[in-house]
C-alpha positions, -999 to 999 in steps of 0.1 A, spaced: -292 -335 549 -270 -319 570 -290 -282 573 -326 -305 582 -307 -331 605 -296 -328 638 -263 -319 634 -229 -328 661 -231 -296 676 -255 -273 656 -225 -250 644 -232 -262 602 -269 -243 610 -252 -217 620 -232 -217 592 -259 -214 570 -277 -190 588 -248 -169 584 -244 -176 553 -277 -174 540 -298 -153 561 -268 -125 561 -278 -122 524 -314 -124 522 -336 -91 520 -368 -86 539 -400 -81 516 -413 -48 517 -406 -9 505 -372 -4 497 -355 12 523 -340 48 512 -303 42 504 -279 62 526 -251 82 504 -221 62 516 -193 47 492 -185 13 485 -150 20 503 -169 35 535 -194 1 535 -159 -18 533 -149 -9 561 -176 -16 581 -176 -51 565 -141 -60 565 -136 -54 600 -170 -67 608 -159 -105 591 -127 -99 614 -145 -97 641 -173 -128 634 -144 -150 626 -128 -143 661 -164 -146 678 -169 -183 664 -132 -194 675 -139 -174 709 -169 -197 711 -155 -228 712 -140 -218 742 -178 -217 754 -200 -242 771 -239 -235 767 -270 -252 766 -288 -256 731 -328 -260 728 -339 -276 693 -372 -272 686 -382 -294 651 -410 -292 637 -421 -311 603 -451 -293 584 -480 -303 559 -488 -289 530 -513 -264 545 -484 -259 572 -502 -276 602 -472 -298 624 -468 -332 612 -444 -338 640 -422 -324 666 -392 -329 683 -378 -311 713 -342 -319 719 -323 -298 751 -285 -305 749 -251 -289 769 -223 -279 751 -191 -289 766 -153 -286 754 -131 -316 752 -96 -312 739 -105 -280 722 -138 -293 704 -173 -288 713 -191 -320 721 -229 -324 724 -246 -339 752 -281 -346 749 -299 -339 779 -338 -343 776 -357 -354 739 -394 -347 741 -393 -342 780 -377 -377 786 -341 -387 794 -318 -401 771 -324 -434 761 -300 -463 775 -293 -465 733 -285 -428 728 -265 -424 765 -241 -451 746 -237 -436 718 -228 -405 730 -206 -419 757 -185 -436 730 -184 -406 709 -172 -387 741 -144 -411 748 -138 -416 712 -128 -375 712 -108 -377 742 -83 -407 730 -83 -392 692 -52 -397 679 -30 -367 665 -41 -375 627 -79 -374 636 -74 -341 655 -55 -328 624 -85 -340 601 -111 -328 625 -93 -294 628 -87 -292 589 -130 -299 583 -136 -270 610 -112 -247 589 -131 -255 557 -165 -252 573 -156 -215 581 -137 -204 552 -166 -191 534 -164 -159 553 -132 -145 539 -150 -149 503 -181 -129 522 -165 -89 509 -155 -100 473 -188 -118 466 -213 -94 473 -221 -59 468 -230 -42 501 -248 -4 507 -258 8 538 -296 12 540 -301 23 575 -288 28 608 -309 15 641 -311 5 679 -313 -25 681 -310 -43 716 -298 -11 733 -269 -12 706 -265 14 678 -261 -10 646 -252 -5 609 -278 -25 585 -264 -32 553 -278 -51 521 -262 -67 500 -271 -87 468 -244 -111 450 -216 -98 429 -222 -102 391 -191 -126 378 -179 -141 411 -168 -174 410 -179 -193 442 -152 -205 461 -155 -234 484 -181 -255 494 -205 -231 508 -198 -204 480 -224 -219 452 -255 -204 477 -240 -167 476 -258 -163 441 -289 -175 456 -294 -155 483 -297 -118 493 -303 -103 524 -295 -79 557 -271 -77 580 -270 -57 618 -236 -46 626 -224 -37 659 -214 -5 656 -188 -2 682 -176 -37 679 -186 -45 642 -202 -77 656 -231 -91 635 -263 -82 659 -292 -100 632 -289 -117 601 -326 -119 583 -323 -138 549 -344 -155 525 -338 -181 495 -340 -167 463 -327 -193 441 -332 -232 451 -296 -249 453 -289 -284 462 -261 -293 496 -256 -320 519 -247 -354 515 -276 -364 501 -292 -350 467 -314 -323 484 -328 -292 468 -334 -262 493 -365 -242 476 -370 -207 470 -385 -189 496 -368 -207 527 -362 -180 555 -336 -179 588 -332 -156 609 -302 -155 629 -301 -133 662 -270 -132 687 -261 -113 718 -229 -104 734 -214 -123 761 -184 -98 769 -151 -88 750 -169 -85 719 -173 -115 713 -208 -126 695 -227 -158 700 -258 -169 686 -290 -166 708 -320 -177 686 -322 -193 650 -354 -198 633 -355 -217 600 -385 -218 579 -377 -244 551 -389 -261 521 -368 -290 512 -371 -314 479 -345 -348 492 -334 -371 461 -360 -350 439 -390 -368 454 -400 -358 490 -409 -329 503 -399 -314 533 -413 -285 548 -391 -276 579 -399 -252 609 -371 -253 631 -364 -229 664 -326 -231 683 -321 -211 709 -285 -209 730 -287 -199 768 -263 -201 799 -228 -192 783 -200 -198 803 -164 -202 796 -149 -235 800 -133 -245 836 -102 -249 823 -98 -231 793 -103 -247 756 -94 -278 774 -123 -281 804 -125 -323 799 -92 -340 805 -82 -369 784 
């Protein structure tokens, strides 16, 4: 399943973080509700999805180095296994390509050095159709966040420094009678949550979000459970532009209805610099 797997680049967890986590609510006593209208929370919101959707094509303009810490739990929560994987993010004819570094302390294997460098020179000879169809799958991956404002109710709760940044935080819980749009829209009904906007740049600072509702995504017939928990943090790299800095994903997954998965997975994103040469740093 594609939130559980190691993904190309990692960007579908972020995804989900986003997309979950923005919408899930912290346990606890209800946080006093400041007296601002819907219209006034609108515009903190529609200019803060503005500005997330130019942060993530402003990203792929980035290289950086991802660290993806996976951990597979029992029962009573005590690791079953672990993986440490420590990849570099490079751009090649506009896309993001992963290059696995380390796994477990080692270096590549001669296996996985192959695979990746005929994926590599599989994305620098792609031929105008695949770059179409890989663009096209991008677009639909991130399409979910123009449906963000009409399928949730927002209210500004608080207002906080968070980071040395003066943020909004705004809840939000899903809009009775919205019909989900896209692939990703079927998990806004099962998940609320809070959000930290950027208050001079409207960037998302946090996302904290839990699972209320178990839905099923991926490829695969697998059931994410109630009570799964992300928490998304990102940090500013200049121009207001927001990139993700930590993800932690605390998961309970059920695959074809038999297995059990419980899931405790850390990434964290370091060492962003823009590409040599613009979108276009690895030459064909």
């Amino acid at each position: 399943m594609e939130i559980l797997t190691k993904s190309g680049t990692g960007m579908l967890l972020i995804m989900v973080a986003a997309s979950t986590a923005l919408l899930a609510q912290s346990r606890g006593p209800d946080t006093p509700q400041k007296h601002v209208s819907v219209a006034d929370v609108r515009q903190i919101m529609s200019p803060s999805v503005v500005a997330t959707e130019r942060s993530w094509q402003a990203r792929d303009h980035y290289t950086y180095t991802e660290r993806d810490e996976n951990r597979r739990l029992t029962s009573q929560g005590q690791v079953k296994s672990e993986n440490v994987d420590v990849s570099r993010m490079i751009v090649v004819n506009g896309a993001r390509f992963e290059q696995l570094m380390e796994r477990n302390g080692q270096l590549p294997s001669t296996r996985e050095q192959k695979k990746s460098d005929d994926d590599l020179d599989k994305l620098r000879h792609e031929t105008p159709d695949e770059q179409t169809a890989r663009l096209r799958k991008d677009q639909e991956n991130r399409a979910f966040l123009g449906d963000v404002v009409e399928a949730f109710d927002f209210r500004l709760i608080d207002e906080e420094v968070v980071g040395g940044r003066p943020a909004y935080v705004l809840q939000a819980t899903p809009h009775p009678g919205y019909h989900a749009q896209g692939k990703y829209g079927k998990m806004f009904s099962r998940v609320e949550g809070k959000l930290w906007v950027d208050k001079q740049d409207f960037g998302w600072i946090k996302v904290d979000g839990e699972v209320t509702q178990s839905f099923t995504m991926g490829l695969f017939v697998a059931r994410v459970e109630r009570g799964s928990h992300i928490i998304l943090e990102q940090t500013c790299v200049g121009d207001a532009v927001w990139v993700p800095k930590r993800i932690e994903i605390r998961a309970t997954a059920r695959i074809l209805f038999l297995k059990n998965l419980d899931i405790d997975r850390i990434l964290t994103y370091s060492d962003y610099r823009l590409a040599a040469d613009g979108p276009y740093s690895v030459s064909k």
